[in-house]
C-alpha positions in Angstrom: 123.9 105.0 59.6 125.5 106.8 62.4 122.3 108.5 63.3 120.1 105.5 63.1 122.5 103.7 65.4 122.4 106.8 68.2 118.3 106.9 68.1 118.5 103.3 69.1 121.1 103.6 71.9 118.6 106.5 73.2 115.7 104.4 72.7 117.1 101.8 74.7 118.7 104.0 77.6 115.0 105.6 77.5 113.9 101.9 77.6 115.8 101.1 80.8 115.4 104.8 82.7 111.6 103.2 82.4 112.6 99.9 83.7 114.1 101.1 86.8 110.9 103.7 87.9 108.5 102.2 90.0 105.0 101.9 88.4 102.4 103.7 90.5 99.7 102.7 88.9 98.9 99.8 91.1 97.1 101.0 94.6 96.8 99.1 97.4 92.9 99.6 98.3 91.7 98.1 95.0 94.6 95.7 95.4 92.9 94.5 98.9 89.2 94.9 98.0 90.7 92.5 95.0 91.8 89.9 98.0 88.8 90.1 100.3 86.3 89.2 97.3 88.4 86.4 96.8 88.2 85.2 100.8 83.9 86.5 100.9 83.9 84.4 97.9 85.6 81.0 99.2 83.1 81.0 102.3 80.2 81.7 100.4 80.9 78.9 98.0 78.9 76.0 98.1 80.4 72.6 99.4 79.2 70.9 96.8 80.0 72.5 94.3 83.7 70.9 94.6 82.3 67.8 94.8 79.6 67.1 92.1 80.4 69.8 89.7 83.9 70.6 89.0 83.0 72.6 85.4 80.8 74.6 87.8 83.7 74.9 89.7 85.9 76.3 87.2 82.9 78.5 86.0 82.5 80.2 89.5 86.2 81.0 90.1 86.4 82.1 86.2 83.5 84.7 87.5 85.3 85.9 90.8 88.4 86.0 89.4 87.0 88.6 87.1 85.3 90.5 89.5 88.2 90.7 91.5 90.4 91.6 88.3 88.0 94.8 87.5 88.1 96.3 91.0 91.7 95.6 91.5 92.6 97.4 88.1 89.6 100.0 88.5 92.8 102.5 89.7 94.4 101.8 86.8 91.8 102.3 84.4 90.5 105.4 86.1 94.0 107.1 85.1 94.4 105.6 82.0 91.5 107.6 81.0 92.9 110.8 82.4 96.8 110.3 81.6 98.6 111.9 79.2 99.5 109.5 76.3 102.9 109.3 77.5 101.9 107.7 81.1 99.4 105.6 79.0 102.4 104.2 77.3 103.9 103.5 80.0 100.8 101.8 81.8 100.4 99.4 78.5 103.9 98.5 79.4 103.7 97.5 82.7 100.0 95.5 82.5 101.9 94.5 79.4 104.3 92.3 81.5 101.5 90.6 83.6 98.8 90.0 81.0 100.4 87.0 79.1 101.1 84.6 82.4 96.9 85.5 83.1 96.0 84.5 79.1 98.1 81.2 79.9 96.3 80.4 83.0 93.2 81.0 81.2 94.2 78.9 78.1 94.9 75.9 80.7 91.7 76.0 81.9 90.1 75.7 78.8 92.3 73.0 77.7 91.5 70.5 80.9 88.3 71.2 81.2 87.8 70.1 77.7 90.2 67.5 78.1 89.2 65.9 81.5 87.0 67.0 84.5 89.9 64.8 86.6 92.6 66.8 85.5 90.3 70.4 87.2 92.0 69.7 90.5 95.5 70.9 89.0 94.1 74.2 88.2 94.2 75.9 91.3 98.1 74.9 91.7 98.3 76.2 88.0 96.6 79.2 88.4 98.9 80.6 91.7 101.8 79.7 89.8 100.7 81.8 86.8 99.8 84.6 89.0 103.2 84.7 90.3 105.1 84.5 86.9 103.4 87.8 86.4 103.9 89.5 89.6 107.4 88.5 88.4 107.5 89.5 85.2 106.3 92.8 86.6 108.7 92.7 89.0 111.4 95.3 87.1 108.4 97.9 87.2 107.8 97.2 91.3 108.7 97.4 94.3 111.6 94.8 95.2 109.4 93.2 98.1 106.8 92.5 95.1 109.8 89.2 94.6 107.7 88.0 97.9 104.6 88.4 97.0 105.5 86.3 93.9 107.3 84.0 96.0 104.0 83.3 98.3 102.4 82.7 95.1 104.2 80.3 93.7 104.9 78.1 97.2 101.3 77.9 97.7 101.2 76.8 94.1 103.3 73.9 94.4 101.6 72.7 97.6 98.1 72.5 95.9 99.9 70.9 92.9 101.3 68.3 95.7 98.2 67.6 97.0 96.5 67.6 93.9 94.2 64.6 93.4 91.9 63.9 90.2 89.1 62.2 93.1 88.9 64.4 96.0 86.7 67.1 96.3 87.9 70.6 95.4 87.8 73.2 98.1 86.9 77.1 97.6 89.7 78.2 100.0 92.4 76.6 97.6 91.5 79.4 95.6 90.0 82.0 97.5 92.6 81.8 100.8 95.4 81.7 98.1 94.2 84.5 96.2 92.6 86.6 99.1 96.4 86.4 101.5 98.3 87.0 98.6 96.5 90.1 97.1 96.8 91.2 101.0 100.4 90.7 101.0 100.6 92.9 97.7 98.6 95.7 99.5 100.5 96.0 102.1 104.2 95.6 100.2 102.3 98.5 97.7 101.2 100.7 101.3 104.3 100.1 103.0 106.7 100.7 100.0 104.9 103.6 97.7 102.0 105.3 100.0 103.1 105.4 103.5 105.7 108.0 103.0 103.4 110.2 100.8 100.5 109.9 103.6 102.9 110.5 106.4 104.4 113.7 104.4 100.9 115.3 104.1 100.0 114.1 108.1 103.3 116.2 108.7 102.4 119.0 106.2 98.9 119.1 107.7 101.1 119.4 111.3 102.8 122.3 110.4 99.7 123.9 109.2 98.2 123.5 112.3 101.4 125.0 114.1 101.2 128.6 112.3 97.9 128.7 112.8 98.9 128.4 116.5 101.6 131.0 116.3 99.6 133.5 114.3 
């Protein structure tokens, strides 16, 4: 009994040791390319496609939305392959914490659009706010300034929410300037906090290289 009880307490101390590393498997140039699909995407959208076709609508952004998924994640899955099974562990853990708020968003959809083409105007709102439950939920596993990122996401959530109207047209850059700034704002909080100080260590390192050389 005694021994059961101390493999749990260790599986729970290994559980939050975890918690508190900073995943690295996130990177910030997929993470951008990720955002400027989403901005190429919202001006190359056709006007009326807001206006006449809402399930077309829905259709498109379902598209870019997965384009933009598989080139932001096309770090992580390039490692997944070559981890060890630990790290691989630890990667289902993390893209773990984010998949469930992107399943919700995608159950929503499905749900108004079969419901009501009037109630497609409330899915952009829905889907920042998602987005930003998971960049929360993921939150334990990145870096604090990540909380702003999530932040952004869910403001700009609520204010397409507030202007929502079953009527109007919808507008590609509700989607595409929400999605395209805020994946920006996560490659630079992933740059600034977790590469930076590894790319000016090796610009130093290379430096000093350069000053034997000189010497010898």
């Amino acid at each position: 009994m005694d021994l059961s009880r101390a493999l749990g307490q260790l599986a729970d101390i290994h559980q939050q040791l975890a918690k508190g590393e900073i995943y690295r498997g996130y990177r910030s140039v997929p993470i951008a390319a990720s955002g400027l699909i989403g901005l190429i995407a919202a001006w190359a959208q056709l006007p009326a496609l807001g206006v006449v076709d809402p399930i077309g609508f829905v259709k498109y952004w379902t598209g870019i939305a997965a384009c933009a998924a598989l080139i932001g994640a096309s770090e992580i899955i390039y490692n997944y392959v070559r981890d060890e099974r630990a790290e691989r562990r630890r990667t289902r853990e993390v893209v773990g914490q984010f998949l469930p708020s992107l399943v919700a968003g995608a159950i929503i959809s499905v749900c108004f659009v079969r419901l009501s083409t009037t109630l497609v105007p409330l899915l952009p709102g829905l889907w920042a706010i998602c987005f930003g439950i998971g960049i929360f939920a993921s939150r334990p596993y990145l870096p604090r300034a990540s909380g702003w990122v999530a932040l952004f996401y869910y403001a700009a959530g609520v204010a397409l929410l507030w202007r929502a109207n079953g009527t109007a047209p919808l507008h590609a850059w509700w989607v595409g300037g929400t999605f395209g700034i805020g994946q920006l704002l996560a490659a630079f909080v992933l740059f600034w906090n977790l590469e930076r100080r590894g790319t000016e260590d090796r610009r130093i390192e290379f430096e000093g290289h350069d000053g034997w050389e000189e010497e010898d």
